[in-house]
C-alpha distance (Angstrom), angle and dihedral (degrees) to the residues before:
residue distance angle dihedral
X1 . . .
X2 4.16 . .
X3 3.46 112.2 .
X4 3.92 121.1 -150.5
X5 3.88 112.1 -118.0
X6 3.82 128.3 -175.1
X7 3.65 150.8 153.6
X8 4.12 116.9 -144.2
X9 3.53 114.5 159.6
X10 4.26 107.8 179.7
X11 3.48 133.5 -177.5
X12 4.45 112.0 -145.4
X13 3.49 114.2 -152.3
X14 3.71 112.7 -176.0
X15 3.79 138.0 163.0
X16 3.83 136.3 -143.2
X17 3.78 112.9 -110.4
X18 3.91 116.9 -85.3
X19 4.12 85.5 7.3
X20 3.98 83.7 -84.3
X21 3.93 110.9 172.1
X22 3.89 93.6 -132.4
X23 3.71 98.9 136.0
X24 3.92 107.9 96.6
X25 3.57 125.8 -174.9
X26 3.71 88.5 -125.0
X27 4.03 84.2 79.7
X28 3.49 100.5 11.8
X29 4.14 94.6 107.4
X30 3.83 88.3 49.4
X31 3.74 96.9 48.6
X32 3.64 88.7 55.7
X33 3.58 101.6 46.8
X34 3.72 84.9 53.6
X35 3.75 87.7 51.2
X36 3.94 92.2 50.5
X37 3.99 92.5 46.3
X38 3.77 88.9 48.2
X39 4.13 81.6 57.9
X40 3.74 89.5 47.2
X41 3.59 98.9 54.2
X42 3.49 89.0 49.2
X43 4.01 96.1 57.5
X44 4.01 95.7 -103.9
X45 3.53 133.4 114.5
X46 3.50 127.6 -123.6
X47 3.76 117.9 -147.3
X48 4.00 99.6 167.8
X49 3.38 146.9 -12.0
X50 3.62 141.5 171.4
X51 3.93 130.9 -160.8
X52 3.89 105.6 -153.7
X53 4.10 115.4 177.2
X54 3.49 98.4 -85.3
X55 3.79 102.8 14.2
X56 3.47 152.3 47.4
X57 4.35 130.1 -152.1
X58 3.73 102.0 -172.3
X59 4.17 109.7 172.1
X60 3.89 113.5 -165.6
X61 3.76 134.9 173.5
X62 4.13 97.9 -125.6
X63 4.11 128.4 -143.9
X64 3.87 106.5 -126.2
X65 3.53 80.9 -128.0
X66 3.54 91.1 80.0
X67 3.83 141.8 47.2
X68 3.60 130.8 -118.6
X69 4.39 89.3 -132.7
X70 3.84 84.5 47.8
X71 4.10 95.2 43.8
X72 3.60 84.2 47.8
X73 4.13 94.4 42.4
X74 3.89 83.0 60.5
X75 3.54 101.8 36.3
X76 4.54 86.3 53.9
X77 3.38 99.3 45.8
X78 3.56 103.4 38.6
X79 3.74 97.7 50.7
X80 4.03 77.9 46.7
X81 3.05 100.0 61.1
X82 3.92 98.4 36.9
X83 3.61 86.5 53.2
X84 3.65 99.1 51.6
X85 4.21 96.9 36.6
X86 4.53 80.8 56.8
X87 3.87 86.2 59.8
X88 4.19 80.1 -138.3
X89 3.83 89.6 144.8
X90 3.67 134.1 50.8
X91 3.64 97.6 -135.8
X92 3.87 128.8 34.7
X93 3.75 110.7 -75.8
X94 3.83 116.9 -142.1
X95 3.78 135.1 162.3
X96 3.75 119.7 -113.2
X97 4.29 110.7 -112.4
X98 3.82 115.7 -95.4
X99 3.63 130.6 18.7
X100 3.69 148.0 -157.9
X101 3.95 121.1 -86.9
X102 3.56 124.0 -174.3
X103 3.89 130.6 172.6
X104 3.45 129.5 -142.4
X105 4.07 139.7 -169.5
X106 3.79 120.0 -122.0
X107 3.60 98.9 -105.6
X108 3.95 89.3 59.2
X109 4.02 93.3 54.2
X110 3.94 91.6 93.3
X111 3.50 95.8 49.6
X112 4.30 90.7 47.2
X113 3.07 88.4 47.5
X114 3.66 100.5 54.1
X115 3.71 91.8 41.9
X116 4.29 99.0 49.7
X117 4.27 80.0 53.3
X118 3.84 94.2 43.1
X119 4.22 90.4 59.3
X120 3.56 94.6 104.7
X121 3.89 89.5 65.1
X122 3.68 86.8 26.6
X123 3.77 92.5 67.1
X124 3.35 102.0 52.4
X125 3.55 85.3 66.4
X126 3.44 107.8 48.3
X127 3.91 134.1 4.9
X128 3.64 131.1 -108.7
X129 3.85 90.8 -111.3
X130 3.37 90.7 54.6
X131 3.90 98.3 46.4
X132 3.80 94.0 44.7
X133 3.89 85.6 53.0
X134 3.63 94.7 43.0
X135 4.18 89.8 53.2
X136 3.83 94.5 48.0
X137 3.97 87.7 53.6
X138 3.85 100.4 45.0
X139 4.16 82.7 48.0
X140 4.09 88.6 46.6
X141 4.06 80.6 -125.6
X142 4.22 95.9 166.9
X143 3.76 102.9 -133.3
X144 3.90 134.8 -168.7
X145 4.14 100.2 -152.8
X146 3.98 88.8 -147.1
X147 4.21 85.8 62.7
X148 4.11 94.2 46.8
X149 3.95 114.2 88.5
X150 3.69 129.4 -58.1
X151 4.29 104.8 -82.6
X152 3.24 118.5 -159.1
X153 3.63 123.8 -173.3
């Protein structure tokens, strides 16, 4: 019997809804180990993530037996819905539609890795809009700024 084999190493990048800074550090270490069993249960591998304020860069190794939109579907709604059944946040939390999706070859997983848990320092270098836009160039991702997440200055 042929077994399927494959190598997909992508990079999430995905924004709370309206750009709202609702992700404290308070809960910031739980959210993402809810993010990376989400990923687990849905035969990927997690190798980083990081939960900034208004944003998220999650970078996985997927199973071909699953899609990014549908890793991603999961990954939204059940950090959602953990989020708002914990009563962590004032208001209901939600994720904005769409998201970033990058891939990456094996030999580049140390260095994505090191840079999704460096965003703290990253940050305070350069803002999300400009990362996000920054990405979607280097990957030649054609872009229409009025489609790309809500900014907010």
């Amino acid at each position: 019997m042929a077994n399927t084999y494959s190598q997909l190493y992508i990079q999430f990048v995905f924004s709370v809804k309206g750009r709202k800074c609702l992700i404290h550090e308070s809960f910031r270490d739980e959210l993402e180990k809810v993010i990376c069993k989400i990923v687990t249960n849905n035969h990927c591998k997690a190798y980083a993530i990081y939960c900034n304020p208004d944003h998220t860069h999650l970078f996985v190794s997927m199973n071909p037996t699953i899609s990014p939109s549908r890793l991603m579907e999961h990954a939204k709604s059940g950090s959602s819905k953990w989020l708002n059944e914990k009563n962590i946040i004032p208001t209901r939390f939600s994720w904005q539609d769409g998201y970033g999706a990058f891939t990456y070859s094996k030999s580049q997983i140390d260095r994505v890795v090191k840079y999704i848990l460096d965003q703290p320092n990253h940050h305070k270098k350069q803002t999300f809009r400009d990362e996000y836009i920054l990405l979607l160039d280097k990957f030649d991702i054609p872009f229409d700024e009025k489609y790309l997440f809500e900014w907010y200055h």
